[in-house]
Backbone bond lengths (Angstrom), bond angles and torsions (degrees), N, CA, C in turn:
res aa  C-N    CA-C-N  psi(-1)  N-CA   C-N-CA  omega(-1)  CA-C   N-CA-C  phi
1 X - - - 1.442 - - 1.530 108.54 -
2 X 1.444 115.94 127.69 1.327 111.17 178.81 1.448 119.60 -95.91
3 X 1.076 122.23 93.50 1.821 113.21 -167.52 1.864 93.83 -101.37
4 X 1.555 89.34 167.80 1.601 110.85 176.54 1.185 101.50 -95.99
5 X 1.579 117.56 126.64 1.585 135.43 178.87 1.384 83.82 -74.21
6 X 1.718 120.85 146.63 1.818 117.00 134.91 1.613 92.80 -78.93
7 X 1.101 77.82 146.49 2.215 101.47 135.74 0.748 142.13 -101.91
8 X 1.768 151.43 -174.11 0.732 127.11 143.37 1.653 119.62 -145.96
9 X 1.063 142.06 156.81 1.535 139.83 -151.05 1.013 112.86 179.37
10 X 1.906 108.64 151.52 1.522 94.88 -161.01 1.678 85.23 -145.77
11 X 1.920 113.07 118.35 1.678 108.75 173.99 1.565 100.75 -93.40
12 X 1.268 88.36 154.76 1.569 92.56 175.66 1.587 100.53 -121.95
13 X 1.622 122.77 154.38 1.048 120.10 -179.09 2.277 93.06 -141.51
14 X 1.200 84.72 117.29 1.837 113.81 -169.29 1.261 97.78 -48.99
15 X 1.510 114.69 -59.83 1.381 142.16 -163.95 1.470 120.09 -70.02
16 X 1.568 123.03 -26.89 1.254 120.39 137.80 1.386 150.05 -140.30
17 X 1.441 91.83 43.09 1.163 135.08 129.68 1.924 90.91 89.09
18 X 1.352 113.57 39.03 1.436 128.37 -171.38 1.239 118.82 -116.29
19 X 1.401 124.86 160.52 1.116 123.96 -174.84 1.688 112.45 -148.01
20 X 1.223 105.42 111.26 1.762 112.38 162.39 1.412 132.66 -69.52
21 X 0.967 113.77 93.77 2.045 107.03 172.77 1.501 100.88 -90.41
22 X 1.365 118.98 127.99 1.617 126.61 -170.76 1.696 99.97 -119.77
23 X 1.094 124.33 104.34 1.741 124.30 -162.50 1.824 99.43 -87.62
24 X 1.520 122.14 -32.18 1.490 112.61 -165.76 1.761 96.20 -165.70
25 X 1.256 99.11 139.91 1.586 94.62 168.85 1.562 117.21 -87.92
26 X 1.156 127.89 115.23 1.343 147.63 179.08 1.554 116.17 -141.84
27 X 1.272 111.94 144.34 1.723 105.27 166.64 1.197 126.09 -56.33
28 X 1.437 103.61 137.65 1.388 130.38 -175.80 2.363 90.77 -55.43
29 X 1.429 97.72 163.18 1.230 100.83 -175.32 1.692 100.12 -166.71
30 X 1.320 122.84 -35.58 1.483 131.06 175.61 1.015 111.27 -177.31
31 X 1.750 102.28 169.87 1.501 86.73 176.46 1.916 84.71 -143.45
32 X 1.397 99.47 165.47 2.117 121.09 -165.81 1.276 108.97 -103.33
33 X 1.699 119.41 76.68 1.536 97.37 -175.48 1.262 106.19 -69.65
34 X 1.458 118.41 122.97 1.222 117.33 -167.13 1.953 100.97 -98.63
35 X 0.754 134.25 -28.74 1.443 133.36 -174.33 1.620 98.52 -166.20
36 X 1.521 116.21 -178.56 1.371 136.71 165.25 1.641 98.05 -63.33
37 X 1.016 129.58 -16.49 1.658 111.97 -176.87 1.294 108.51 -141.85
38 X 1.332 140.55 49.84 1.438 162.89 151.75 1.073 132.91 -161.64
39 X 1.347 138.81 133.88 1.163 138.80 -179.42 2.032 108.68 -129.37
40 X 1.195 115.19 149.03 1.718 106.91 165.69 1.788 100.06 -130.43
41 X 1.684 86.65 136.53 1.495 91.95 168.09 1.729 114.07 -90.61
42 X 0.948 150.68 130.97 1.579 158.27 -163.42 1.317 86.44 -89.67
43 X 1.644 109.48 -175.21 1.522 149.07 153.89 1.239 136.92 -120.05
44 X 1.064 123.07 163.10 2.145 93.00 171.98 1.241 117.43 -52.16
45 X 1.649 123.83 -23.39 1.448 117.55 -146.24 1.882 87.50 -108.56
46 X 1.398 103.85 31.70 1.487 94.40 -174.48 1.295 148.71 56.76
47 X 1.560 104.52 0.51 1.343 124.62 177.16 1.564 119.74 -83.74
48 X 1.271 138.50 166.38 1.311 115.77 -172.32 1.948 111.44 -106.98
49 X 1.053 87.37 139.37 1.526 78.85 -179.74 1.581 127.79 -80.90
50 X 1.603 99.05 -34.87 1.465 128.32 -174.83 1.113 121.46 -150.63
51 X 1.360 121.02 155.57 1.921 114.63 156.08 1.597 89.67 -128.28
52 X 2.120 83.82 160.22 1.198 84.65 168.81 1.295 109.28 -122.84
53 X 1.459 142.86 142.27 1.076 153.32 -111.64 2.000 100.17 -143.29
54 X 1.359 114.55 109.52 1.587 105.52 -173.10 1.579 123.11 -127.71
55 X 0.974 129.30 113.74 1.500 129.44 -169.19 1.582 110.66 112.86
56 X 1.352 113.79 5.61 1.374 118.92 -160.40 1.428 121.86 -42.87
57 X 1.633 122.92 -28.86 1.479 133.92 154.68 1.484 114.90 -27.04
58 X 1.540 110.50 -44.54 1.000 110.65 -166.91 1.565 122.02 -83.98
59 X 1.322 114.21 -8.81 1.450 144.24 174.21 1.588 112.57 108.56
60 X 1.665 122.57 167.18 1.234 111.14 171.24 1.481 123.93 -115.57
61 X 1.472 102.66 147.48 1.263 76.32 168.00 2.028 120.07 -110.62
62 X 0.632 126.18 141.65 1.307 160.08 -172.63 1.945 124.64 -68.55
63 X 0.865 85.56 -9.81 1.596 116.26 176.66 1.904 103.65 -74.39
64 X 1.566 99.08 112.21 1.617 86.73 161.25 2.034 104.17 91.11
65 X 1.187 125.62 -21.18 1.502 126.27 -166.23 1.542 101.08 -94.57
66 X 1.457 118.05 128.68 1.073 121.07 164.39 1.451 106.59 -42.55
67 X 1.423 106.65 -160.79 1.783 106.74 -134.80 1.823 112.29 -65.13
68 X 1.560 84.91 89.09 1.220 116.08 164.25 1.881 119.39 -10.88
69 X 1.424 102.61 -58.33 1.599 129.10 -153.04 1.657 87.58 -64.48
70 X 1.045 108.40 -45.83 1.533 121.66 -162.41 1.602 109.95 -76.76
71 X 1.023 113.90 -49.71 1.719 136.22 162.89 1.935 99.58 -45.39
72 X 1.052 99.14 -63.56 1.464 97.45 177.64 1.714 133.65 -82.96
73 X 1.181 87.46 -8.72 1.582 78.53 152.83 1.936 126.99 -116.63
74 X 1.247 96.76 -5.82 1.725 107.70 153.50 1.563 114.03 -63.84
75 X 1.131 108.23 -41.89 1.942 106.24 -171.44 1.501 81.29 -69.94
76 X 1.872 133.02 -53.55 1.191 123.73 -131.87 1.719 86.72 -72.08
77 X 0.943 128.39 -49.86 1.663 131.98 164.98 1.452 129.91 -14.32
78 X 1.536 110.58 -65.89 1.113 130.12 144.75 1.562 129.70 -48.73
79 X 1.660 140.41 -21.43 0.711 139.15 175.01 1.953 112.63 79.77
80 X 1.284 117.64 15.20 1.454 129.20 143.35 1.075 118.75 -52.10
81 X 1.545 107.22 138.13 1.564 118.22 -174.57 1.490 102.23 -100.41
82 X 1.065 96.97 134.28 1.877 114.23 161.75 0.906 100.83 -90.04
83 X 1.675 101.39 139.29 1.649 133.87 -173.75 1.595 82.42 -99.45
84 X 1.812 106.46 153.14 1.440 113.18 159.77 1.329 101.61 -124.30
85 X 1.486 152.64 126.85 1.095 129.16 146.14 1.548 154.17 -41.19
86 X 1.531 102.75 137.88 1.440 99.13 -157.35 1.579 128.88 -45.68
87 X 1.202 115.49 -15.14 1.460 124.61 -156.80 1.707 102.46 -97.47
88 X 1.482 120.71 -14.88 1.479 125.77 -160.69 1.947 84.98 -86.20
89 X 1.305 117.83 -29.99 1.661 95.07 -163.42 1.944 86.35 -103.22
90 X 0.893 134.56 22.62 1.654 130.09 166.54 1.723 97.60 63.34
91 X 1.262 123.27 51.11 1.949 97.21 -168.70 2.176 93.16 -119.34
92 X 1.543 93.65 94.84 1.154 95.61 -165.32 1.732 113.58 -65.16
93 X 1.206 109.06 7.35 1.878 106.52 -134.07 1.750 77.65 -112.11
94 X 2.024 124.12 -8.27 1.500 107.47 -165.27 1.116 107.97 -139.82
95 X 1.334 127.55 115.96 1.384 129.06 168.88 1.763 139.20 -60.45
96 X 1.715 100.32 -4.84 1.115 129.12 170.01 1.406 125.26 -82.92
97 X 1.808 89.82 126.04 1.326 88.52 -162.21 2.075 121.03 -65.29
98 X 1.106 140.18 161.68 1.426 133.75 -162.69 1.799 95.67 -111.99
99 X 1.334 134.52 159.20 0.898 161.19 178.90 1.566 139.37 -130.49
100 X 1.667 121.70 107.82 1.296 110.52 -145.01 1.860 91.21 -113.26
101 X 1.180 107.44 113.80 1.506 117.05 179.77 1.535 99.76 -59.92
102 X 1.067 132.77 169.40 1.426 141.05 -179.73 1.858 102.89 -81.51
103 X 1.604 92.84 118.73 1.678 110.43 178.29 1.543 92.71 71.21
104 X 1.206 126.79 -3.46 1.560 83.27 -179.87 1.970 105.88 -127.86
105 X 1.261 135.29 -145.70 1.030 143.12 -113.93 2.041 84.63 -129.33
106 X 1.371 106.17 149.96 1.092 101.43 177.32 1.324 134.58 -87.62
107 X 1.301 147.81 137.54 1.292 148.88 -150.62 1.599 111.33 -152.95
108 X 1.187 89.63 143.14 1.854 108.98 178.56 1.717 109.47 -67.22
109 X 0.759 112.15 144.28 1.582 134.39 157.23 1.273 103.14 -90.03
110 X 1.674 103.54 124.46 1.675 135.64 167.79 1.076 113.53 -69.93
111 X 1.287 134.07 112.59 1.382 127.02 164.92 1.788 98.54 -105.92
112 X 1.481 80.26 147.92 1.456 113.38 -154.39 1.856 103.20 -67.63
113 X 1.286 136.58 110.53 1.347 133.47 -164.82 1.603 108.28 -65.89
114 X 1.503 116.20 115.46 1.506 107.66 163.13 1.521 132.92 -87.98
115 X 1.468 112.23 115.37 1.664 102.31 176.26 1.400 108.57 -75.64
């Protein structure tokens, strides 16, 4: 039986500051702007082939992206930070967004103090 493997792979480009996860090679068919910082390209058969991933410096979040599992352990590879949204840990008192390192516990991002 000859079946089609997916793959999956993830380019990163430094310079604007984006990230491709490519799950299977199939024809392009559309693509889901899903927000200012994700996009998915489809197939005919409606399945997704890729997302594209934008601001990634800033961390991702993970909420809502086809197959998730795969997305998150390519960034975790790469050393990309996952964004969590503010509302999942209840922390009414911070408008800053929190950051969940791979397996472990969530934590703030330092911004750098200006005199």
């Amino acid at each position: 039986m000859n079946e089609e493997r997916p793959f999956s792979s993830l380019t990163y480009d430094l310079e604007a500051d984006a990230a491709y996860v490519c799950f299977r090679t199939a024809p392009w068919d559309h693509m889901n702007i899903v927000d200012d910082r994700w996009n998915v390209d489809y197939g005919p058969d409606g399945e997704p082939n890729g997302v594209e991933l934008l601001s990634v410096s800033d961390g991702v979040n993970l909420d809502g992206l086809p197959r998730r599992d795969v997305i998150e352990r390519l960034l975790a590879e790469r050393h990309i930070p996952l964004f969590a949204p503010q509302h999942l840990f209840n922390d009414p008192y911070s408008s800053r967004p929190m950051f969940v390192p791979r397996g472990g516990q969530p934590v703030r991002r330092l911004q750098q103090a200006t005199h």
